[in-house]
N, C-alpha and C positions, 0 to 999 in steps of 0.2 A: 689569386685567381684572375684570370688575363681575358678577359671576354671584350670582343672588339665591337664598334658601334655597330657594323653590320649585323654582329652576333644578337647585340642588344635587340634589333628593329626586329630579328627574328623571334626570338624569345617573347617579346611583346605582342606582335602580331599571334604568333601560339596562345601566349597564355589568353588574350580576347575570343577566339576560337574555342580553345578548350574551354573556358567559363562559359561562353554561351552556350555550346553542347552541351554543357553539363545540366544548365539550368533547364533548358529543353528537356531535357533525357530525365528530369526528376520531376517535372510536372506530366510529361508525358507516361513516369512510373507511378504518378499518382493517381493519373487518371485511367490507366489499363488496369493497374491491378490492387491499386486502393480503394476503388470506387467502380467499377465495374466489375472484375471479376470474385470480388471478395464477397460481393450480393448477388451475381448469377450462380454461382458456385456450393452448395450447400451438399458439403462433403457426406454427410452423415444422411442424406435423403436424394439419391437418385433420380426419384422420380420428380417430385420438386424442381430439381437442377436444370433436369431435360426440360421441363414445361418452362423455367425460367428462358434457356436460351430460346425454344421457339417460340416464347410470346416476345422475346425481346432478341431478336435474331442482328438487327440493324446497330444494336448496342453492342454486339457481340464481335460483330467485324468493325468496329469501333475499335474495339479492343487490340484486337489485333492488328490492327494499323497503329496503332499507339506502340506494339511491342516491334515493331519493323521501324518505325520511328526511334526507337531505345538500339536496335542494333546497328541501323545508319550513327547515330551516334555516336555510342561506344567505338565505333570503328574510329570517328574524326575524335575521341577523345584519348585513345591510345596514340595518334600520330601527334596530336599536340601535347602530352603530356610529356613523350620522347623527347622532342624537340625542345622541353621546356626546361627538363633534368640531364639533359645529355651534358650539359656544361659541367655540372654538380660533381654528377659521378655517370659516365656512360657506360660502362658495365650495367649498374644494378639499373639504370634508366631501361636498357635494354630486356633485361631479364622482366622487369615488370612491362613493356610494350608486349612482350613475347605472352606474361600470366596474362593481360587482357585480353589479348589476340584470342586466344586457348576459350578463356570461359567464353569470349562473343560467339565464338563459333559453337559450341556447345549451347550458346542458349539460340541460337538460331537451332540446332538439330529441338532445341524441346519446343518452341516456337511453330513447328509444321508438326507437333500433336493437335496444337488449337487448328491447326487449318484442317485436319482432317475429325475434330469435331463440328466445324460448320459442315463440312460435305456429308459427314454422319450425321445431321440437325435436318437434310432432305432427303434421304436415302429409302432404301425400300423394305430395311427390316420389322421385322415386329416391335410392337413398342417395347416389350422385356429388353430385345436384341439391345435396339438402339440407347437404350437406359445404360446396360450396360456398358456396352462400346464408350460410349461417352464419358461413363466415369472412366473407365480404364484409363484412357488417353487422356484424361483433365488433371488424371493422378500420374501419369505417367511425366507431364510437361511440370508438375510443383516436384517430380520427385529429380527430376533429370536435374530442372532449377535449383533445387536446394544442393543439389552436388555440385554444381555449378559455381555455386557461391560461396562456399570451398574455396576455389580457388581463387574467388574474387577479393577472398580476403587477402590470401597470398598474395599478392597484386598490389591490396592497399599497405599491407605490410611492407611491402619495398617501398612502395611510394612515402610511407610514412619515416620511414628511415631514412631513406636521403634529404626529406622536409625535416629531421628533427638536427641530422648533424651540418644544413645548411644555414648559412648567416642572416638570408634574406627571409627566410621562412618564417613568421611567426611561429614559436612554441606549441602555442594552444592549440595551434591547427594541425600543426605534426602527433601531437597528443592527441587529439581526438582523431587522425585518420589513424594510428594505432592502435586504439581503443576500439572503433569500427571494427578492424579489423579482425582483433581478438574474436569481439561480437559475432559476424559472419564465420568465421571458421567454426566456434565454440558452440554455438547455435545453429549450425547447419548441419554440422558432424552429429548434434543430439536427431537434426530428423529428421536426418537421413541413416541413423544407424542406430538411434535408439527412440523411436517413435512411439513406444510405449510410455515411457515417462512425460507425460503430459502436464504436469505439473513445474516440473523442473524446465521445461519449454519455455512454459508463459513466466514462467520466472528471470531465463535467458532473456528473451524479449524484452521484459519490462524492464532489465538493468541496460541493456545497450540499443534499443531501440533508437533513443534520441543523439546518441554519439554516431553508430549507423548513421542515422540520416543527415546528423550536421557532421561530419567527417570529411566526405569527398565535397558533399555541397558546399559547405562551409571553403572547404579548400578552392571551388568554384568563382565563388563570388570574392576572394581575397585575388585572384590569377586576375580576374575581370577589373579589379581596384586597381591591385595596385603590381600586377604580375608581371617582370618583366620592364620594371620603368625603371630609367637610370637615375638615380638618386646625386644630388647636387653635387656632392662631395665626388663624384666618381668621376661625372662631367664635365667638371672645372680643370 
């Protein structure tokens, strides 16, 4: 494989970009929807939920700046990932810029449910109306999401296969963005098409929760070390 210095400086310059969006766009998802929306949110009680977001309404659009934050990202993280695998293999580099492209924009469509939950958080219905409205739409944005991320696995799935048959890639981390992968698909498909089984959920969850999370992160913070640096041997 023939990659020229200018190639290199590009490569580099990506993968620092994409690590930082990444690392952005995971505290930014930890803080919209691990710690905010997971405690306004309380699926099984309406009326609860409602009084959560209007006594914490400021928290709320918190939230969703945090999730407008995760979509600016995802965007700069598809353009630098392309850039970063197009040497590899630019086929499947491409098919995976094209899966990310797809689910950001789909999580931007789920993304204006929450906005038209703050405008229904001031509006002029009855308090039933509004209870309602607002789950609909709160279930509407986890349900669109959860379909979403479907395809986000598909996405890591590619990304994971060009990191596993590349030289430069550590192993581990092609393995765990695989594995994410599985996760997201295999756990998305159960709820979004079989949400009865709630058992078998938290089961998915607990086996791939932490490969999910250190998968694309993990792959993050390796682009940021060491992504992209031309190695002695290459340079001489």
């Amino acid at each position: 494989m023939n990659i020229t210095i200018h190639g290199h400086s590009n490569r580099r310059k990506s993968a620092l970009i994409g690590g930082t969006a990444l690392i952005i766009m995971a505290l930014a998802a930890f803080f919209s929807y691990g710690f905010v929306h997971e405690n306004l949110v309380l699926h099984e009680n309406a009326s609860a939920t409602f009084n959560n977001l209007k006594s914490s309404i400021r928290l709320f659009k918190a939230e969703i700046l945090g999730w407008i934050i995760i979509l600016i990202t995802d965007i700069i993280v598809t353009w630098a990932f392309y850039i970063f695998l197009e040497p590899l293999n630019r086929s499947l580099a491409l098919l995976a810029a094209w899966l990310r492209l797809t689910y950001t924009t789909i999580l931007g469509i789920a993304i204006l449910n929450l906005v038209v939950v703050l405008l229904l958080s001031s509006g002029t219905f009855t308090i039933d109306q509004l209870q309602a409205h607002v789950m609909l739409f709160l279930e509407a944005f986890e349900t669109i999401w959860a379909m979403d991320l479907i395809i986000f696995g598909g996405h890591l799935m590619v990304i994971g296969y060009i990191a596993f048959k590349s030289s430069e890639i550590p192993k581990i981390i092609s393995i765990l963005l695989l594995i994410a992968a599985i996760g997201y698909i295999i756990t998305n498909l159960f709820i979004t098409f079989f949400s009865q089984y709630e058992e078998i959920i938290s089961i998915l969850k607990l086996i791939f929760n932490v490969p999910m999370v250190l998968g694309e992160l993990g792959f993050g913070i390796w682009l940021l070390i060491r992504g992209g640096k031309v190695s002695k041997a290459a340079s001489s």
